[in-house]
C-alpha positions as CSV (number, residue, x, y, z in Angstrom):
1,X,104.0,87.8,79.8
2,X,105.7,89.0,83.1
3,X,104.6,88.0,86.5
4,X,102.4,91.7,86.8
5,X,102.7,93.0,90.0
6,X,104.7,90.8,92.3
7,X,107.3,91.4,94.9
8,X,109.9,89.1,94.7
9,X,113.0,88.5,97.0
10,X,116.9,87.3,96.1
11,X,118.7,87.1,98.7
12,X,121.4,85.1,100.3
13,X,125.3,84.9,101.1
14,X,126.0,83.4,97.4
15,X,126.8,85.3,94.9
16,X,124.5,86.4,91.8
17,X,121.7,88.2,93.1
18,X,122.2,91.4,91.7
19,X,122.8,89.3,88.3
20,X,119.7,87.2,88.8
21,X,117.4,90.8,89.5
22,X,119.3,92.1,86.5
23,X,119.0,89.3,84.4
24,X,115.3,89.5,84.9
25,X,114.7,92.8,84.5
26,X,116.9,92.6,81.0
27,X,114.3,90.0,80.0
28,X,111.7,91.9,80.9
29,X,113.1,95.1,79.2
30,X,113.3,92.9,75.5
31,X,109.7,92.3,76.1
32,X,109.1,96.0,76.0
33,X,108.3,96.7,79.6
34,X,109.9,99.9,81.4
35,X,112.6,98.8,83.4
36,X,115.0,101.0,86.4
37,X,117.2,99.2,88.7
38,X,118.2,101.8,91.9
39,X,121.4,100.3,93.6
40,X,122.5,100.8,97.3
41,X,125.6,100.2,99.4
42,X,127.5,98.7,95.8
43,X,130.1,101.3,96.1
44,X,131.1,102.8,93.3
45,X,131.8,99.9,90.8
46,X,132.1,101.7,87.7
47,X,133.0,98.6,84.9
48,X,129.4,97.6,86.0
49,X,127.9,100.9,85.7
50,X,129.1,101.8,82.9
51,X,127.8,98.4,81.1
52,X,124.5,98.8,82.8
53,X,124.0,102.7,81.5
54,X,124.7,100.9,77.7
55,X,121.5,99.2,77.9
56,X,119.4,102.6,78.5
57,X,117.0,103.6,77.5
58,X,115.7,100.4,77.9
59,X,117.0,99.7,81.6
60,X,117.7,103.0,83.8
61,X,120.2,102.7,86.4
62,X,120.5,104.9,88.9
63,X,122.7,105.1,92.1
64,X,122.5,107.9,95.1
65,X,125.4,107.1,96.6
66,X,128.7,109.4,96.4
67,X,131.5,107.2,97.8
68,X,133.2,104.8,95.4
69,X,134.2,103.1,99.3
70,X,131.5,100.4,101.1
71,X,129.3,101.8,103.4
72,X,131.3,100.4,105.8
73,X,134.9,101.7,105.1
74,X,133.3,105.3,105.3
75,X,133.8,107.4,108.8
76,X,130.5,108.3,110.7
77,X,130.5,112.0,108.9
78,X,131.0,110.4,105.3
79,X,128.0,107.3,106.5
80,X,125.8,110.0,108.1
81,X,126.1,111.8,103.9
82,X,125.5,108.4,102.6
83,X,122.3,108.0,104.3
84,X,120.7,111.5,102.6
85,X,121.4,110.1,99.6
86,X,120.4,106.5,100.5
87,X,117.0,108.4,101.5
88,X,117.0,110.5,97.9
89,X,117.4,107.3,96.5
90,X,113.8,106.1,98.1
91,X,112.0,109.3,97.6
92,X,112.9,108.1,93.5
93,X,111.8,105.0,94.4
94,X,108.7,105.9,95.5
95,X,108.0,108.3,92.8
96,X,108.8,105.7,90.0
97,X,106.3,103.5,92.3
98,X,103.4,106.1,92.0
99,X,103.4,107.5,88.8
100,X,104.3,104.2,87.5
101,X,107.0,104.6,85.1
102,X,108.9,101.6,84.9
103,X,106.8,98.3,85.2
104,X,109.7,96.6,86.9
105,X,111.8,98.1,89.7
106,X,114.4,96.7,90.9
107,X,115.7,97.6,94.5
108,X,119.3,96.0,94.6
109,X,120.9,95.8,97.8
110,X,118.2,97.8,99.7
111,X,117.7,94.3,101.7
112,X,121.5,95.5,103.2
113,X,119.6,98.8,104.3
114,X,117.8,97.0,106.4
115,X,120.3,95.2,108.0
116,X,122.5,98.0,108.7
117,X,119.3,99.7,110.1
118,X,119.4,102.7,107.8
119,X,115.4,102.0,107.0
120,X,113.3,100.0,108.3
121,X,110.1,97.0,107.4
122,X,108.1,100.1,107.2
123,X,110.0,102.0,104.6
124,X,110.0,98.8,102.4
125,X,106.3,98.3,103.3
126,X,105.6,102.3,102.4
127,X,107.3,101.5,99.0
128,X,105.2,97.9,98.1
129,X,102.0,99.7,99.2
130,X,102.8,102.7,97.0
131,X,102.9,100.3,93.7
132,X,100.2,99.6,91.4
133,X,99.0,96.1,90.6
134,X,100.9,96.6,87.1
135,X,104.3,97.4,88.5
136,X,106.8,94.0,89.7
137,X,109.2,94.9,92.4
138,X,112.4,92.8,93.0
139,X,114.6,93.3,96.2
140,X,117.9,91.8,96.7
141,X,120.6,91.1,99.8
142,X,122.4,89.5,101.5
143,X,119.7,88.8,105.1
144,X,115.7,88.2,104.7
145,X,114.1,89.8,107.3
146,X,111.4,87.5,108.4
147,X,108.6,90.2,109.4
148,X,109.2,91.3,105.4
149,X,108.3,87.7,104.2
150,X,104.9,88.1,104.8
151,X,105.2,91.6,102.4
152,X,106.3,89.9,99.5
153,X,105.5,87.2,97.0
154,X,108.4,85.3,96.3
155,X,111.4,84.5,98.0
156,X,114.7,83.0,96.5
157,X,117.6,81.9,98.3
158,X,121.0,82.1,96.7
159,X,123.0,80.6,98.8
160,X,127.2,78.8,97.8
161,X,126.9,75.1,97.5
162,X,130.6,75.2,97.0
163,X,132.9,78.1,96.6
164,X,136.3,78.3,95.0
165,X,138.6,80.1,97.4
């Protein structure tokens, strides 16, 4: 049995926390729960999309963004696009929170929203208050934003011990 209903955090500057969310909600999805993962800022990264959309029904993926660029290569018109569909992106979020959908929802990379001040505490607050007690949430990025920690039930740090340059 799943931890029902918690909110739990990877973040860090080492790499795997998409994998570890992932990961998670893959061995949630073989236990039978309903799983979607909604990615923001990844770019377009289509070898991992298109392995990710093989495991549907099972685990939905779905991405807003247009741009196969980083947020931050794009010019202030192509950023200013980015952040409507960031914000559709949310709205789904929220929705799959409501009507409860998917009992695990995995946010990845909306912690770099928040550092690039697209959204703010609020909008991630908005989104854990809209969940039922049934429904897990998992965030991941790169910064923890302290106010957020006191939002959430579990927080872990993936940070490089060593990295091979």
């Amino acid at each position: 049995m799943m931890n029902q209903g918690t909110v739990i955090v990877y973040f860090g500057n080492g790499k795997g926390k998409s994998s570890s969310a992932i990961g998670h909600a893959i061995c949630a999805a073989g236990a039978g729960e309903e799983v979607a993962i909604i990615q923001f800022l990844k770019g377009n990264n289509q070898k991992e999309i298109d392995f990710l959309k093989r495991l549907e029904p099972e685990v939905r993926l779905f991405s807003f963004e247009k741009n196969a660029e980083f947020f931050e290569e794009l010019s202030e018109e192509q950023k200013q696009e980015e952040i409507l569909n960031i914000r559709n992106g949310l709205n789904f979020a929220k929705k799959v929170l409501v009507t409860g959908e998917s009992t695990i929802l995995v946010l990845d990379e909306i912690l770099g929203l928040l550092e690039k001040n697209i959204i703010t505490v609020d909008d991630i607050r908005n989104l854990i208050d809209s969940k039922d007690e049934e429904t897990e949430l998992i965030l991941t990025g790169t910064y923890m934003n302290r106010e957020l920690m006191q939002y959430v039930d579990a927080v872990y740090e993936i940070k490089s011990i060593k990295e091979d340059e």
